[in-house]
ZAVOPA-208974 format. One record per residue (C-alpha): x negated, y negated, z negated; residue number from 1. Coordinates in Angstrom, 3 decimals. Layout:
<markes>
        px        py        pz  seq
         X         Y         Z  NUM
...
</markes>
This chain:
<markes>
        px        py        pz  seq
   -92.582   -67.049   -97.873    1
   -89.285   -66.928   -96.160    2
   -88.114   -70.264   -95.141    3
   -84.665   -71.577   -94.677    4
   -82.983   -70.987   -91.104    5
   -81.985   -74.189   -90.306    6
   -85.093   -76.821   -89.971    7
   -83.941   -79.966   -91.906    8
   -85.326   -83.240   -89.948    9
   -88.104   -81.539   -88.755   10
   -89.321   -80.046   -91.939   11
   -88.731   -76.587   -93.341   12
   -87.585   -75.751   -97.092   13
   -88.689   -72.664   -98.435   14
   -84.948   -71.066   -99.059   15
   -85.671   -70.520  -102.872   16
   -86.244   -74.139  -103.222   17
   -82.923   -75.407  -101.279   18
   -81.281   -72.766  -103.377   19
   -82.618   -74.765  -106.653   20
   -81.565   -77.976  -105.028   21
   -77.951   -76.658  -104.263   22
   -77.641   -75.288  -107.663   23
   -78.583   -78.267  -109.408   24
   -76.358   -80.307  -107.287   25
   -73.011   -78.200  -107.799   26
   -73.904   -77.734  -111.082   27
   -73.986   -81.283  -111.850   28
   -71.812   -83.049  -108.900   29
   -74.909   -85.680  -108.171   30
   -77.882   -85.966  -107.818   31
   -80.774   -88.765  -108.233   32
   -84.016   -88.738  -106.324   33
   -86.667   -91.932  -106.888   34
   -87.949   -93.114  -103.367   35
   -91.654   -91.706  -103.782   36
   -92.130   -88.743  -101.232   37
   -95.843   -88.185  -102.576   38
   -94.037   -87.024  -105.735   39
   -95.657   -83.170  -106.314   40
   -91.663   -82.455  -108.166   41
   -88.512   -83.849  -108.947   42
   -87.759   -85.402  -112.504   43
   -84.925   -82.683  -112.810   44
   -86.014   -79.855  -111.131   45
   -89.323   -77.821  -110.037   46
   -88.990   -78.441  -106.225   47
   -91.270   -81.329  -104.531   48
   -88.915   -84.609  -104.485   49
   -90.101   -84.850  -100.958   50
   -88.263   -81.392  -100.291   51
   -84.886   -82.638  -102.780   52
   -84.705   -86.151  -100.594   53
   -84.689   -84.654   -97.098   54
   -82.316   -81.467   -98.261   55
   -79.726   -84.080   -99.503   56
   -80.266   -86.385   -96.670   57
   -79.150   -82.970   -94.677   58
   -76.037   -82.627   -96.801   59
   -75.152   -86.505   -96.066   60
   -75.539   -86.401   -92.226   61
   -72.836   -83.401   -92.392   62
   -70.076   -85.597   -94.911   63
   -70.806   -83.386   -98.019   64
   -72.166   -86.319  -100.242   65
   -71.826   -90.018  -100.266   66
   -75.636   -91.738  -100.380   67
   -75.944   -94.885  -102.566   68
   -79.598   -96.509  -102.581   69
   -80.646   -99.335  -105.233   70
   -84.047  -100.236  -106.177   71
   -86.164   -97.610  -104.869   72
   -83.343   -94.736  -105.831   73
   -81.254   -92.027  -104.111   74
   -78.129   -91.399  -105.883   75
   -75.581   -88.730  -103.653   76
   -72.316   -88.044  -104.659   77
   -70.536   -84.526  -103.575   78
   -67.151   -84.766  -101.963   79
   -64.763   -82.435  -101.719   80
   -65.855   -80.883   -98.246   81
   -69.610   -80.551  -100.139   82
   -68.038   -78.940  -103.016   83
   -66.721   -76.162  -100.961   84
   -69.442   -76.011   -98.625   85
   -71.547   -75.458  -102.029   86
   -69.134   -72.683  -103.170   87
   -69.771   -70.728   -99.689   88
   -73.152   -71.095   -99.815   89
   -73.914   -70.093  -103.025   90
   -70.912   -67.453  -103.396   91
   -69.298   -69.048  -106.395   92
   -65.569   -68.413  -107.321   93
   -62.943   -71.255  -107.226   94
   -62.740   -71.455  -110.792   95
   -66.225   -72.724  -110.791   96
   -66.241   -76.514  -110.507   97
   -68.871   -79.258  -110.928   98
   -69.480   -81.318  -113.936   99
   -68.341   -84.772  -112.402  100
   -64.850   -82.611  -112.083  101
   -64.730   -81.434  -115.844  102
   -62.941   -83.397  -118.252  103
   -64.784   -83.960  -121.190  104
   -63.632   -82.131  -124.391  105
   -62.684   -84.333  -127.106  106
   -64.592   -83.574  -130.243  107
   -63.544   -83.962  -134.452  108
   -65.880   -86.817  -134.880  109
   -64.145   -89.165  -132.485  110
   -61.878   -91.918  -134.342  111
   -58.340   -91.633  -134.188  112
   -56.106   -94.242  -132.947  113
   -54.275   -96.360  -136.169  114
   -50.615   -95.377  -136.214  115
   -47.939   -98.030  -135.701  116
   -47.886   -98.329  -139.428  117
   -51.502   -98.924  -140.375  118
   -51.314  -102.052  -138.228  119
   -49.916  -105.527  -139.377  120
   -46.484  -106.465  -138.478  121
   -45.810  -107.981  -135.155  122
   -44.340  -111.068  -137.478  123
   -47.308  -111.449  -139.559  124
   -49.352  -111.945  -136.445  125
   -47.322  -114.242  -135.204  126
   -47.573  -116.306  -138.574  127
   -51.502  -116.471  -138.531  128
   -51.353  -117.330  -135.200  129
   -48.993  -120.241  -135.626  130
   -51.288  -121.317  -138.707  131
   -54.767  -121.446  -136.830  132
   -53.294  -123.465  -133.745  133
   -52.492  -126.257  -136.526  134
   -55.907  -125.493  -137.739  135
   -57.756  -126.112  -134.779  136
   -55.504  -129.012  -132.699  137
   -53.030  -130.209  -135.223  138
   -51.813  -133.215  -134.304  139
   -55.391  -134.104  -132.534  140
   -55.474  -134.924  -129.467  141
   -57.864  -132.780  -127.843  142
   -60.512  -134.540  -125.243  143
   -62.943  -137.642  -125.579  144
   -61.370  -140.735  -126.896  145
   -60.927  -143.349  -125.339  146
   -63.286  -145.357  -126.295  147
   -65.854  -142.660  -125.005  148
   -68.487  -143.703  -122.689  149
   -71.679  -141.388  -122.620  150
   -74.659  -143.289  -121.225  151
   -77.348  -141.258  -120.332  152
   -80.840  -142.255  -120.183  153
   -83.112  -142.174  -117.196  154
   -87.116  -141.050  -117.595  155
   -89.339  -143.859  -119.145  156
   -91.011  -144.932  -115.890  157
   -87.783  -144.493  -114.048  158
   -86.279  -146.710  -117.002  159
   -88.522  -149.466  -117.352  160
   -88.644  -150.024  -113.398  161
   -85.056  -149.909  -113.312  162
   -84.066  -152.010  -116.377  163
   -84.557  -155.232  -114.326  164
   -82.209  -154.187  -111.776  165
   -79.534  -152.959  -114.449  166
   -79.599  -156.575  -116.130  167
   -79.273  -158.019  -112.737  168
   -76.220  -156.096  -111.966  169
   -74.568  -156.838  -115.292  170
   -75.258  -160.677  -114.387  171
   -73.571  -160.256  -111.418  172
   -70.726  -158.342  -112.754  173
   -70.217  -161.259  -115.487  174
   -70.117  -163.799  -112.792  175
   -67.478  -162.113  -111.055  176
   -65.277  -161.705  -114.063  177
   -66.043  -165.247  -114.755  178
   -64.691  -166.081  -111.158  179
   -61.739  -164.205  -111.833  180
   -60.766  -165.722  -114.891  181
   -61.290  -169.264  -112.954  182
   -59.290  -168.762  -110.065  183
   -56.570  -167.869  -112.914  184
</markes>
């Protein structure tokens, strides 16, 4: 076996397999890793996921991808510093760039956008508008009424012990309208 030269955290990576893992990365421009080190490979790639985490945990201790972690997941991002560390390392040209950097080619089956023409007129629109804001307020006036008053209801226990003390507030209450009117 020949194993890379720099030991990563302790642990050494066969060279063919950081190879794999650098490929894969480029190739793509990220990279995803579940949190399970006892993992014999990675979902992507035939390299132990123990061996992908601790390569890419390398690569983020030197700046050449961004680490985001959510719910037992490692997702890295390359940056541009990565991207060209990448292209030394694995002797690529400059024309060579990863996926993430690609702009996606537009195929025949995607819809078109409706010319100017296909659409109604700006003064149409306006009309319907106009017509469902009658529709819906009119001359109503929008809100409760005034006569509204929403009583709401207590549990049955809560409402039979408290019904005694509801009558004896509304007593009260009449008394001091009574009062008022007297005094008048």
């Amino acid at each position: 076996r020949v194993f890379a030269q720099k030991s990563l955290g302790k642990m050494l990576i066969p060279k063919k397999n950081l190879k794999v893992v650098y490929e894969h990365l480029f190739k793509e421009g990220v990279m995803v890793a579940k949190k399970d080190f006892n993992l014999p490979k990675h979902s992507e790639i035939d390299v132990p996921n123990l061996q992908v985490i601790k390569a890419l945990q390398s690569l983020k201790s030197r700046g050449y991808v961004k680490e985001q972690f959510s719910w037992r997941w490692y997702y890295w991002y390359l940056t541009n510093e990565g991207i060209q560390y990448l292209r030394d390392y694995l002797h690529l040209p400059q024309e060579i760039v990863p996926a993430t950097l690609k702009r996606p080619v537009r195929t025949e089956t995607a819809k078109p956008r409706p010319r100017e023409s296909d659409r109604p007129s700006r003064e149409d629109r306006d009309e319907r508008d106009a017509y469902r804001r009658t529709q819906e307020f009119g001359d109503k006036k929008i809100g409760p009424g005034v006569d509204f008053d929403p009583q709401f209801r207590q549990g049955r226990k809560k409402n039979k012990k408290n019904k005694k003390r509801r009558e004896e507030e509304e007593e009260a209450e009449k008394k001091r309208e009574r009062k008022k009117k007297e005094k008048k």
